[in-house]
HTML snippet that shows the backbone in 3Dmol.js (N, CA, C, O; Angstrom):
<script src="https://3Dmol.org/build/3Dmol-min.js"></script>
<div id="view" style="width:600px;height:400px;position:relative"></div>
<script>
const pdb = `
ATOM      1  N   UNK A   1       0.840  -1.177   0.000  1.00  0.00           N
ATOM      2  CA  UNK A   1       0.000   0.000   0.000  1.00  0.00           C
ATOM      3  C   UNK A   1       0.886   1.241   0.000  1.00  0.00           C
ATOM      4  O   UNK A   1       1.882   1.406   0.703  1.00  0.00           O
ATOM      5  N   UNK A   2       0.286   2.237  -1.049  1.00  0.00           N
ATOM      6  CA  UNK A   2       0.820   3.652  -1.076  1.00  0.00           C
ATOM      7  C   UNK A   2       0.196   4.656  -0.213  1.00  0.00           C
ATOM      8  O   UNK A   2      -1.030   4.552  -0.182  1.00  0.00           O
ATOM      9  N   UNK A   3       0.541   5.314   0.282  1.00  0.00           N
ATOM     10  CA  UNK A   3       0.417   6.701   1.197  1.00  0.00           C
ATOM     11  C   UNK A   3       1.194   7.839   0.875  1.00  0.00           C
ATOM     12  O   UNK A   3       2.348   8.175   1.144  1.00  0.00           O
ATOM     13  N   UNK A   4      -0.144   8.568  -0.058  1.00  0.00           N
ATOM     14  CA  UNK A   4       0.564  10.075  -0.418  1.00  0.00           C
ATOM     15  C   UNK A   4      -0.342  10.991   0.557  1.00  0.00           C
ATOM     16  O   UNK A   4      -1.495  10.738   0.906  1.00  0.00           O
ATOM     17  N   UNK A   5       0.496  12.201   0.946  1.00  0.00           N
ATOM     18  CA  UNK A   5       0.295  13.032   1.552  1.00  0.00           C
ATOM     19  C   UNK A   5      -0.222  14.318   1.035  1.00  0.00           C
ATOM     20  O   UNK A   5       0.633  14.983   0.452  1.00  0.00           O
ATOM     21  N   UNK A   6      -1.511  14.883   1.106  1.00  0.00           N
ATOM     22  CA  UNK A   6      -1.418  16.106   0.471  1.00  0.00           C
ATOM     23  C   UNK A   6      -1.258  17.264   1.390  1.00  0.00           C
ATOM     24  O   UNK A   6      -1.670  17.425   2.539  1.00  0.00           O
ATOM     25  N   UNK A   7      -0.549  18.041   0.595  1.00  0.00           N
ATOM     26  CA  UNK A   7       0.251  19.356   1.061  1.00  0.00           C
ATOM     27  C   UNK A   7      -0.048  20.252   0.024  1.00  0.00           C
ATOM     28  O   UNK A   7      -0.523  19.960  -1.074  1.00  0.00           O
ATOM     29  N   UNK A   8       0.286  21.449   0.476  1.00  0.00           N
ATOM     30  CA  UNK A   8       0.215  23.053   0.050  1.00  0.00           C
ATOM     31  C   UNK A   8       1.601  23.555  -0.221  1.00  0.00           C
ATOM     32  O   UNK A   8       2.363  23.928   0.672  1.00  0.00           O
ATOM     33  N   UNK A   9       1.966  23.540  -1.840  1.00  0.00           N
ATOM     34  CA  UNK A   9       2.534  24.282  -2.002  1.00  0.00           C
ATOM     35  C   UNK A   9       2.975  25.912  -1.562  1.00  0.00           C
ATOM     36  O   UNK A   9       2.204  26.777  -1.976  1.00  0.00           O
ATOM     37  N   UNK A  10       3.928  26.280  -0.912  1.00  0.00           N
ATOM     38  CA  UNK A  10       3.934  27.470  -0.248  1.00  0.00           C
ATOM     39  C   UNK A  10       5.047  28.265  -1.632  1.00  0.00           C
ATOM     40  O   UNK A  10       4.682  29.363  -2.052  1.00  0.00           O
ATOM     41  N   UNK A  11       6.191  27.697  -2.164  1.00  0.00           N
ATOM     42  CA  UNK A  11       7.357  27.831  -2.898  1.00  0.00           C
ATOM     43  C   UNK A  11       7.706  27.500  -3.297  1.00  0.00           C
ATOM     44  O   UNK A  11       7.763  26.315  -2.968  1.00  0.00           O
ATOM     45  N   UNK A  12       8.478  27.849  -4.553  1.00  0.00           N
ATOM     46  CA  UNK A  12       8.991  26.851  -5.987  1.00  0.00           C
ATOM     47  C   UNK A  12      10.224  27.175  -6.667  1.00  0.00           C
ATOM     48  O   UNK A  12      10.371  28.004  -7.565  1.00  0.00           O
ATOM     49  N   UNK A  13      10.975  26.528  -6.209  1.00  0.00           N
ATOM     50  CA  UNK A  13      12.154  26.717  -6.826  1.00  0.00           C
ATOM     51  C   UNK A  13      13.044  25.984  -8.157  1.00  0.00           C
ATOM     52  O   UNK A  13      14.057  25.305  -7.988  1.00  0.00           O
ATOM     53  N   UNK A  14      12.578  26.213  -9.158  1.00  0.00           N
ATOM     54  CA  UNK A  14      12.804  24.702 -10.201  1.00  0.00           C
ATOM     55  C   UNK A  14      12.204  23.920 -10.252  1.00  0.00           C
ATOM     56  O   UNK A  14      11.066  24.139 -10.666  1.00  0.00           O
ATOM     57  N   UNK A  15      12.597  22.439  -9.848  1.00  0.00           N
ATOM     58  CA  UNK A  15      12.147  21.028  -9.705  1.00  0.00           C
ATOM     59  C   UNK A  15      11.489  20.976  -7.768  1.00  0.00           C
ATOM     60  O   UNK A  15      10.671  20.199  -7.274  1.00  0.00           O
ATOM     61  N   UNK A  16      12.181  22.008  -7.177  1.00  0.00           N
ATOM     62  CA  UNK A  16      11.735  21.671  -5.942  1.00  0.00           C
ATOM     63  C   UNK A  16      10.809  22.524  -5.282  1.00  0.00           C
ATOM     64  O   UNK A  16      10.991  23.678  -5.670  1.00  0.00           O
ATOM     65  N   UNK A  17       9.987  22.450  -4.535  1.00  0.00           N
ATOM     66  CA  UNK A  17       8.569  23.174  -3.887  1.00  0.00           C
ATOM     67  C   UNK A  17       8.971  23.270  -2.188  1.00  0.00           C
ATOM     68  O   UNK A  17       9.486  22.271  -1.687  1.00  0.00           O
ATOM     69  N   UNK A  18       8.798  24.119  -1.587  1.00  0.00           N
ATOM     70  CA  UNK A  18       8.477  24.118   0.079  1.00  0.00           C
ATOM     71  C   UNK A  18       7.332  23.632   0.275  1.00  0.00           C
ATOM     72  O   UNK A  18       6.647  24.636   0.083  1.00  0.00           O
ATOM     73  N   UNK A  19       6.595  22.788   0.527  1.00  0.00           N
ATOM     74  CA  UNK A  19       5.295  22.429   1.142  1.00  0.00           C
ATOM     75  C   UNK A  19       5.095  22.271   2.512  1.00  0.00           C
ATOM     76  O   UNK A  19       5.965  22.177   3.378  1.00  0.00           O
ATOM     77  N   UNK A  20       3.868  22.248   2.646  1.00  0.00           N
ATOM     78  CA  UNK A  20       3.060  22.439   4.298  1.00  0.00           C
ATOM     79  C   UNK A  20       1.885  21.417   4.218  1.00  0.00           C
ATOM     80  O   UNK A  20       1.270  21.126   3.192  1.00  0.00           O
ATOM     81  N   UNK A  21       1.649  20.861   5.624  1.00  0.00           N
ATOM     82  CA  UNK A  21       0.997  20.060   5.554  1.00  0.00           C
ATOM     83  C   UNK A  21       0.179  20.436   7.140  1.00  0.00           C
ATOM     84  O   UNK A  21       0.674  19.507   7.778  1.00  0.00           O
ATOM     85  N   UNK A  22      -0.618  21.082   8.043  1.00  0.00           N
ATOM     86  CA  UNK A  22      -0.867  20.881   9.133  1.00  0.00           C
ATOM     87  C   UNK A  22       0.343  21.304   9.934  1.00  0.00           C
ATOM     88  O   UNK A  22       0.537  20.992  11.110  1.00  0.00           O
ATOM     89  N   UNK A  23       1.036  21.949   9.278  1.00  0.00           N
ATOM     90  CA  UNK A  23       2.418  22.486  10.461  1.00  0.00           C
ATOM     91  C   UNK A  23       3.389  22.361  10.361  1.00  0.00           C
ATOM     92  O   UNK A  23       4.293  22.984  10.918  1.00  0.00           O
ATOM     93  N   UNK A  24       3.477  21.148   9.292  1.00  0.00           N
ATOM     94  CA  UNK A  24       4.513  20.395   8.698  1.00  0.00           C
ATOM     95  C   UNK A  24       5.292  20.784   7.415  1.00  0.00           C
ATOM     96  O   UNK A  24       4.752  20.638   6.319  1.00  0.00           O
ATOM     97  N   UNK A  25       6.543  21.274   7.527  1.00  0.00           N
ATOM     98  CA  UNK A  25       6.725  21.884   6.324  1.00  0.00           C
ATOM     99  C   UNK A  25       7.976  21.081   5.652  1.00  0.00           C
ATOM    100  O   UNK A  25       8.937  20.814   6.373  1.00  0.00           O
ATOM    101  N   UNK A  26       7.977  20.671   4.199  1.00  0.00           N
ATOM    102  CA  UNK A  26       8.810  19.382   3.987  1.00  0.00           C
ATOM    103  C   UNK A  26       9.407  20.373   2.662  1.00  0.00           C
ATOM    104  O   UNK A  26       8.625  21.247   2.288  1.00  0.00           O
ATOM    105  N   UNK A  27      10.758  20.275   1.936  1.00  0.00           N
ATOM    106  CA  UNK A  27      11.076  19.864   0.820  1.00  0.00           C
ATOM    107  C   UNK A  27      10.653  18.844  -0.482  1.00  0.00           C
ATOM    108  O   UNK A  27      10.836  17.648  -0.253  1.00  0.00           O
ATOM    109  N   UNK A  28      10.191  19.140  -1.612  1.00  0.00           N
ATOM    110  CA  UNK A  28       9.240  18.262  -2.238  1.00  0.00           C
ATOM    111  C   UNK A  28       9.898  18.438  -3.503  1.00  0.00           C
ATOM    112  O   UNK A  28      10.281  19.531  -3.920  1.00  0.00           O
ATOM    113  N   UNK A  29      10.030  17.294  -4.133  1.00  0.00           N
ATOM    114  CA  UNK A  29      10.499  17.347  -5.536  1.00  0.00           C
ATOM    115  C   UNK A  29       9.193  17.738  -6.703  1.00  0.00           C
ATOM    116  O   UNK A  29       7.989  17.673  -6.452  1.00  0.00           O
ATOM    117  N   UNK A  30       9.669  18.051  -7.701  1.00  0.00           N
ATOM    118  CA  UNK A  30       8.357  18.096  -8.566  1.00  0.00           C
ATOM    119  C   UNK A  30       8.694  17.621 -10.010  1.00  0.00           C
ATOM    120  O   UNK A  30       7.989  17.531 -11.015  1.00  0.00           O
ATOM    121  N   UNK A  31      10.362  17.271  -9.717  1.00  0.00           N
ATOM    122  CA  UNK A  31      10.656  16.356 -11.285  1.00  0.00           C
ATOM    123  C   UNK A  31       8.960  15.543 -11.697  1.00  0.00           C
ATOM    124  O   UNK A  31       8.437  16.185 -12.608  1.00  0.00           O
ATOM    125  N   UNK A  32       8.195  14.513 -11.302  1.00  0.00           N
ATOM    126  CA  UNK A  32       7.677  13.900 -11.886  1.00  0.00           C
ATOM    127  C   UNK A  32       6.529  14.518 -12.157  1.00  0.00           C
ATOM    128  O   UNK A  32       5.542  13.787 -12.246  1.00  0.00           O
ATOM    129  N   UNK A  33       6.375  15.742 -12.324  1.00  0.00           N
ATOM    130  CA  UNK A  33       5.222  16.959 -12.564  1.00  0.00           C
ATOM    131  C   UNK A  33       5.539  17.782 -13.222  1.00  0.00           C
ATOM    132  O   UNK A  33       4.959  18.834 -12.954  1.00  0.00           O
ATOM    133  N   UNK A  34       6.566  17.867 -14.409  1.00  0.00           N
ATOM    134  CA  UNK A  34       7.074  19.042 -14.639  1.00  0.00           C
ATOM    135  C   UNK A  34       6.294  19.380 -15.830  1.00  0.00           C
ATOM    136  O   UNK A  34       6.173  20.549 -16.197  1.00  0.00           O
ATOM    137  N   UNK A  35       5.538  17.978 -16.703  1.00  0.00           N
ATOM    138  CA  UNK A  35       4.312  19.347 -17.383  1.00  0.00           C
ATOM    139  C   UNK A  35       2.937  19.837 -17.022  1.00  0.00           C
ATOM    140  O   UNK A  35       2.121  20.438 -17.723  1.00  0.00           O
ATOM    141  N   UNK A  36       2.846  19.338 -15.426  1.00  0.00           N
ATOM    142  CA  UNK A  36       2.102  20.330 -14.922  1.00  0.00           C
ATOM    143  C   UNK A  36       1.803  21.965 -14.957  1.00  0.00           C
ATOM    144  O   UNK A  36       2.929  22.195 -15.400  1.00  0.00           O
ATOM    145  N   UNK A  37       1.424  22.822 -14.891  1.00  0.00           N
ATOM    146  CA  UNK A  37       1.279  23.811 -14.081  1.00  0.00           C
ATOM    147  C   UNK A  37       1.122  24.088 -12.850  1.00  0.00           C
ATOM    148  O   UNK A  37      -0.038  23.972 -12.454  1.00  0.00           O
ATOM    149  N   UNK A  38       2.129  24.520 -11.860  1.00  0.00           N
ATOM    150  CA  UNK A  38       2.065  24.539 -10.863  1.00  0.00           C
ATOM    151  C   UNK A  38       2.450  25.713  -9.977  1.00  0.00           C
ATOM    152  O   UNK A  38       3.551  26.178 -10.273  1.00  0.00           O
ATOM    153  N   UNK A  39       1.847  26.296  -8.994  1.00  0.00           N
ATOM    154  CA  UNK A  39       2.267  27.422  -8.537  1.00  0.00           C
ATOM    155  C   UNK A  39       1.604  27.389  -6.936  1.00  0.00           C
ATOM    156  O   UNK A  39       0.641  26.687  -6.629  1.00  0.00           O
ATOM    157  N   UNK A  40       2.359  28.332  -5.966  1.00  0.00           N
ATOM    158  CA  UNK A  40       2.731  28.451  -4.821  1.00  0.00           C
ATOM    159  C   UNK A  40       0.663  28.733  -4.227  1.00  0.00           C
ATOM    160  O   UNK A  40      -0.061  29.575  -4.759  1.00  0.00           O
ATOM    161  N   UNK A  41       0.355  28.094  -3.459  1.00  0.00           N
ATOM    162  CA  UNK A  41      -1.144  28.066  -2.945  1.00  0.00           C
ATOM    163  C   UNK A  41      -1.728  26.322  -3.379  1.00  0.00           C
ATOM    164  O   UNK A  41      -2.552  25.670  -2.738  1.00  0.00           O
ATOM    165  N   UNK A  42      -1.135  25.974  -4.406  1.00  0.00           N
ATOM    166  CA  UNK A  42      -1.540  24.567  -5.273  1.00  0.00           C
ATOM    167  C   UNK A  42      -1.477  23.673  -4.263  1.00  0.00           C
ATOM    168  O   UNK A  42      -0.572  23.782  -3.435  1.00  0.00           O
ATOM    169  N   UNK A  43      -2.488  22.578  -4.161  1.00  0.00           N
ATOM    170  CA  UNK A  43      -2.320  21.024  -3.559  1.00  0.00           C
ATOM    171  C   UNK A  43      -1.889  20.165  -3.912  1.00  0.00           C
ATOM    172  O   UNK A  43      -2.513  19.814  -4.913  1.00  0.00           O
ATOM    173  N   UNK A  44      -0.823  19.276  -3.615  1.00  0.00           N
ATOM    174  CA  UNK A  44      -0.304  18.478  -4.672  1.00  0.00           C
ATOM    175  C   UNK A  44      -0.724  17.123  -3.358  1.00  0.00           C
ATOM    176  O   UNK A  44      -1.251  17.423  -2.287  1.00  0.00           O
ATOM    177  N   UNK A  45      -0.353  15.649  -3.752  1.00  0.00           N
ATOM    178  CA  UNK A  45      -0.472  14.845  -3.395  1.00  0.00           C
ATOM    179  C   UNK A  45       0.880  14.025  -3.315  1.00  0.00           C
ATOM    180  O   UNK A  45       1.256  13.478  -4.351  1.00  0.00           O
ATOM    181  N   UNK A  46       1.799  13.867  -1.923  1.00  0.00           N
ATOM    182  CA  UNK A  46       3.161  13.493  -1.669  1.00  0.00           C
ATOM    183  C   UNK A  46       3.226  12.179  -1.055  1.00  0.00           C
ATOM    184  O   UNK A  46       2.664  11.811  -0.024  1.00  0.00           O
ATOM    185  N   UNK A  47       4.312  11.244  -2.160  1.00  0.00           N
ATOM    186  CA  UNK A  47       4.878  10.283  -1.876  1.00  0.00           C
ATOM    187  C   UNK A  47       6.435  10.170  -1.626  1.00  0.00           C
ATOM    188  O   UNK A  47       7.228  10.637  -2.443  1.00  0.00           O
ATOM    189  N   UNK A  48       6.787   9.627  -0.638  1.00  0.00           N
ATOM    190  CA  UNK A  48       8.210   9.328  -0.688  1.00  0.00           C
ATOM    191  C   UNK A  48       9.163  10.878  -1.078  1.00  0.00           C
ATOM    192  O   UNK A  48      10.283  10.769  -1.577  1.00  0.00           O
ATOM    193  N   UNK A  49       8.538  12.309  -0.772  1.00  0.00           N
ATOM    194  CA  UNK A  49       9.410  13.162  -0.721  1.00  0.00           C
ATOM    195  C   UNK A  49       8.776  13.790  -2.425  1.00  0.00           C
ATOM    196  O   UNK A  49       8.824  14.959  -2.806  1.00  0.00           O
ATOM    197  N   UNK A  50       8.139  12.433  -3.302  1.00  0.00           N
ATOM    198  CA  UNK A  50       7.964  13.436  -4.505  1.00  0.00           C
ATOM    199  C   UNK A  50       6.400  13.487  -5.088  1.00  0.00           C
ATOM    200  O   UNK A  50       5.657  12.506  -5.116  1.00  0.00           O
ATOM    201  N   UNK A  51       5.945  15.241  -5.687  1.00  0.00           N
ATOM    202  CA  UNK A  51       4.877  15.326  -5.249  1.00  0.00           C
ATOM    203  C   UNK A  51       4.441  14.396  -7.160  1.00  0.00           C
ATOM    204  O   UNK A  51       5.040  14.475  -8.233  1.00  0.00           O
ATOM    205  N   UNK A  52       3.286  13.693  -6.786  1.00  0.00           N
ATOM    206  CA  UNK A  52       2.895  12.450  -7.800  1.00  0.00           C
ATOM    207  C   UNK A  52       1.553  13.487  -8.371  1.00  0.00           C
ATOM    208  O   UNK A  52       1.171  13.565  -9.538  1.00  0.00           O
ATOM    209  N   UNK A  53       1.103  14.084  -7.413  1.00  0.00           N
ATOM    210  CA  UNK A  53      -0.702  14.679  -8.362  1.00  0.00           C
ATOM    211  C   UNK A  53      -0.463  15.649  -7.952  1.00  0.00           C
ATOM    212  O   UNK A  53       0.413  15.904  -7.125  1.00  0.00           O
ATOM    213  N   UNK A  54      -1.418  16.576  -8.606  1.00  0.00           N
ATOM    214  CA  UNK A  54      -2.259  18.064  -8.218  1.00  0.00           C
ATOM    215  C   UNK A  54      -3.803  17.418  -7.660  1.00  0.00           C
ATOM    216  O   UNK A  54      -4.525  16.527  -8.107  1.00  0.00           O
ATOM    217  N   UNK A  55      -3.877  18.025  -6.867  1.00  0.00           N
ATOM    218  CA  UNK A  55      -5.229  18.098  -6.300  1.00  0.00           C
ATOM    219  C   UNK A  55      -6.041  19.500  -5.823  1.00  0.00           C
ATOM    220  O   UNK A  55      -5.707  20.673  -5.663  1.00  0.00           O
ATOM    221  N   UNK A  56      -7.134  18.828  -5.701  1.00  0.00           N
ATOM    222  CA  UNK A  56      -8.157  20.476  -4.945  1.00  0.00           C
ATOM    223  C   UNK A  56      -8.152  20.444  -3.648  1.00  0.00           C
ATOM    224  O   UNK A  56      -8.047  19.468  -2.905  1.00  0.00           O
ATOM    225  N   UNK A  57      -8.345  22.244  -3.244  1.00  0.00           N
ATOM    226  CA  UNK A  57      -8.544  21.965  -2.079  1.00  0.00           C
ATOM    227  C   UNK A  57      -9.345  21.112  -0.932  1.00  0.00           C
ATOM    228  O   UNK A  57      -9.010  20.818   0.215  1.00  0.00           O
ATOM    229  N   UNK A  58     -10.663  20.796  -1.764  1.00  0.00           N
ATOM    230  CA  UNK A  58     -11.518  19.944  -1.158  1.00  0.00           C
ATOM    231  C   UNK A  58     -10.830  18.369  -0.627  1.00  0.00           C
ATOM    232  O   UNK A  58     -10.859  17.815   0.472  1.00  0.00           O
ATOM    233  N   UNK A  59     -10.092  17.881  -2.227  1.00  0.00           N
ATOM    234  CA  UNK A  59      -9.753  16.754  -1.542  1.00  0.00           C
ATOM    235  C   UNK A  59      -8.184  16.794  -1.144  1.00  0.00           C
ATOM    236  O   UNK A  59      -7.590  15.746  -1.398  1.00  0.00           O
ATOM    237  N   UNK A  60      -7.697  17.447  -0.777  1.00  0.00           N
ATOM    238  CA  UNK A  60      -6.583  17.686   0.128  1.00  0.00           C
ATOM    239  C   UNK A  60      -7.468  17.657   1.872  1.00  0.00           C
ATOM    240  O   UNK A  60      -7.288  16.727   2.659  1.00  0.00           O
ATOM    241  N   UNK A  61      -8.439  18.929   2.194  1.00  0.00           N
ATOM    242  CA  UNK A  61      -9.077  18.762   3.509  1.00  0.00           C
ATOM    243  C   UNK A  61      -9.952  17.243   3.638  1.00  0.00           C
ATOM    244  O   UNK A  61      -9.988  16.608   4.692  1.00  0.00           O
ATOM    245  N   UNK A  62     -10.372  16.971   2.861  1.00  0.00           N
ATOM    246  CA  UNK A  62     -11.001  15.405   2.734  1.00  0.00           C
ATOM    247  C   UNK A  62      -9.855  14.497   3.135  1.00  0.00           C
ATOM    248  O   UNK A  62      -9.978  13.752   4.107  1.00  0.00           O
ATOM    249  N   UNK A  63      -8.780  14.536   2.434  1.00  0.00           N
ATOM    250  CA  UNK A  63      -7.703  13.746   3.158  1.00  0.00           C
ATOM    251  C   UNK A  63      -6.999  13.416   4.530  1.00  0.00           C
ATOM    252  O   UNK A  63      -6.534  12.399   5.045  1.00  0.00           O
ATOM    253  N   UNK A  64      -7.167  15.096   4.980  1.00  0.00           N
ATOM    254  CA  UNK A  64      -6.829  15.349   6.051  1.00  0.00           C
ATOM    255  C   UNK A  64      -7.586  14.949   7.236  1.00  0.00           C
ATOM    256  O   UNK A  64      -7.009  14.481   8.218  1.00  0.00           O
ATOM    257  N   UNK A  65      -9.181  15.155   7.177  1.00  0.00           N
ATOM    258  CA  UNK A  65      -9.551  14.744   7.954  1.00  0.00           C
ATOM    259  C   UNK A  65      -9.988  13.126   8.233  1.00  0.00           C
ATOM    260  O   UNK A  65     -10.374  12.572   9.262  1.00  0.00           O
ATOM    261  N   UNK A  66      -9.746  12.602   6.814  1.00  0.00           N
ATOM    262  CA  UNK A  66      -9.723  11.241   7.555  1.00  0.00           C
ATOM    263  C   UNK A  66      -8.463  10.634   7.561  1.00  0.00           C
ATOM    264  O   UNK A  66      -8.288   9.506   7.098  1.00  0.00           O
ATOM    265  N   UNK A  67      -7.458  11.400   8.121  1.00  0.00           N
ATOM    266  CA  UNK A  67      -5.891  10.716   8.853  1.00  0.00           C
ATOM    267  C   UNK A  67      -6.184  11.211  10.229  1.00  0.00           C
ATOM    268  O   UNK A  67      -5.785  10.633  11.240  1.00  0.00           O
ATOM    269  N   UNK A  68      -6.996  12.456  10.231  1.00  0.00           N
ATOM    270  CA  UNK A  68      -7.134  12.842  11.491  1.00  0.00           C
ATOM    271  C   UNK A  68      -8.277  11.521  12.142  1.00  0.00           C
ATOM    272  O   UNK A  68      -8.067  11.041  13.256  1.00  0.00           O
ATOM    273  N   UNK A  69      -9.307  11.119  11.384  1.00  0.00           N
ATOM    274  CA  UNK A  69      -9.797  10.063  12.468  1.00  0.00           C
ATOM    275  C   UNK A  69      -9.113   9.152  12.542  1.00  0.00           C
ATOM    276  O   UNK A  69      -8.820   8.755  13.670  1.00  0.00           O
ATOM    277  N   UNK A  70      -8.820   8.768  11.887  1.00  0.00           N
ATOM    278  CA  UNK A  70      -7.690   7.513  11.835  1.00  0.00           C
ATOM    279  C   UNK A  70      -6.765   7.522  13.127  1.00  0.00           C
ATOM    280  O   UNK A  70      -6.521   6.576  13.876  1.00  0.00           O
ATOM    281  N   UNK A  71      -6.348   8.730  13.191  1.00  0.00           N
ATOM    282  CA  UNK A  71      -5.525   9.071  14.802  1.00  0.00           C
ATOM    283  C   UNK A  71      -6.139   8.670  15.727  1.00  0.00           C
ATOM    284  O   UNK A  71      -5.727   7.849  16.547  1.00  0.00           O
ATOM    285  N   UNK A  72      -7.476   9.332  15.709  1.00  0.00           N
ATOM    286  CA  UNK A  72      -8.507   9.406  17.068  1.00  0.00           C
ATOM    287  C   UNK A  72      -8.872   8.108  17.228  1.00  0.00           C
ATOM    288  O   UNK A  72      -9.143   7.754  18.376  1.00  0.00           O
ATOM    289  N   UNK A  73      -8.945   7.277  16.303  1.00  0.00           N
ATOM    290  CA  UNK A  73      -9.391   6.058  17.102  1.00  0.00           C
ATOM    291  C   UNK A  73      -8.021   5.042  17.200  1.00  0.00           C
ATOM    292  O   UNK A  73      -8.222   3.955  17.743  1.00  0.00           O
ATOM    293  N   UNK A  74      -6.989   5.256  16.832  1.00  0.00           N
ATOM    294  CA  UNK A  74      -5.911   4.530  16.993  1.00  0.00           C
ATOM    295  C   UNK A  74      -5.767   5.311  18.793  1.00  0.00           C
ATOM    296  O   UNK A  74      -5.699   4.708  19.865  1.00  0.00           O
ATOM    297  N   UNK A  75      -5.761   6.594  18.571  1.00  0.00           N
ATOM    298  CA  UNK A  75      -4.979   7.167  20.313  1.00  0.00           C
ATOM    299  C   UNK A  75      -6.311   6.722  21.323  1.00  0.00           C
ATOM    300  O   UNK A  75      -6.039   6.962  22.499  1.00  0.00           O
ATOM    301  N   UNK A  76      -7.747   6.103  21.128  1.00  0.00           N
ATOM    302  CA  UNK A  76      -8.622   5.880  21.786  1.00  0.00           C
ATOM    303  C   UNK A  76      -8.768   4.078  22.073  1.00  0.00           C
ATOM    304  O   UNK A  76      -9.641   3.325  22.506  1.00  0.00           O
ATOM    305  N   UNK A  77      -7.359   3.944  21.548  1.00  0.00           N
ATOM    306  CA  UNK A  77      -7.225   1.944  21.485  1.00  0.00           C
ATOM    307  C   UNK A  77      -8.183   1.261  20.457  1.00  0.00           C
ATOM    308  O   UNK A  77      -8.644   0.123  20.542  1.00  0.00           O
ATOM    309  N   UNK A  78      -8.409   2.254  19.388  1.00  0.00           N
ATOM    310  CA  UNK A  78      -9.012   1.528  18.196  1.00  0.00           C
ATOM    311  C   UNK A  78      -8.588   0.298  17.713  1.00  0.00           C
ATOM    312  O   UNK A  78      -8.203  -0.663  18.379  1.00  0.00           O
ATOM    313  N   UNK A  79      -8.679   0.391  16.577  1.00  0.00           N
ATOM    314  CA  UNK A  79      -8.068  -0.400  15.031  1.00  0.00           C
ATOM    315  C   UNK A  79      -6.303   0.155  15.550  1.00  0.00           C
ATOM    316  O   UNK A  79      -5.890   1.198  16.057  1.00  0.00           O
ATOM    317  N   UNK A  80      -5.522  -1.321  15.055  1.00  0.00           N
ATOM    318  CA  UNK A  80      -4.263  -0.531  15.377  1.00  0.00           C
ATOM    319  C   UNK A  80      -3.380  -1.151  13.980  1.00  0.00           C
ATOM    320  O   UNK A  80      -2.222  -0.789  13.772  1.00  0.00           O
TER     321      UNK A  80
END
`;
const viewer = $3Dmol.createViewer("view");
viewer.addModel(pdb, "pdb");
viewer.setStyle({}, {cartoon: {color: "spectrum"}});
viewer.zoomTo();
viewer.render();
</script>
């Protein structure tokens, strides 16, 4: 199983982006996007350090909040 992360482009430097995620602010490649259009506010979707999609804001917060339940019932002795 894959687990990409979506994040908010904040900065773009070439091939590489500053992204944010919830507080979290990572280095992100964008070699495998480069005939995208892409610019600083954009959602992208992060694997392994490199960003794989563009996404919307909707499903970037859609994402987010279900890692956030996913927490809550793992830190409540859920599903582990």
């Amino acid at each position: 199983m894959c687990l990409g992360i979506p994040m908010q482009i904040t900065d773009i430097n070439g091939y590489n982006a500053r992204c944010e995620a919830k507080g979290v602010r990572r280095e992100v490649n964008l070699f495998l996007m480069q005939d995208a259009a892409l610019a600083p506010g954009d959602f992208v979707l992060v694997h392994v350090g490199y960003a794989i999609q563009k996404i919307s804001e909707v499903e970037a917060r859609s994402s987010w909040e279900l890692f956030d339940e996913v927490l809550r019932v793992q830190e409540q002795g859920g599903y582990a």
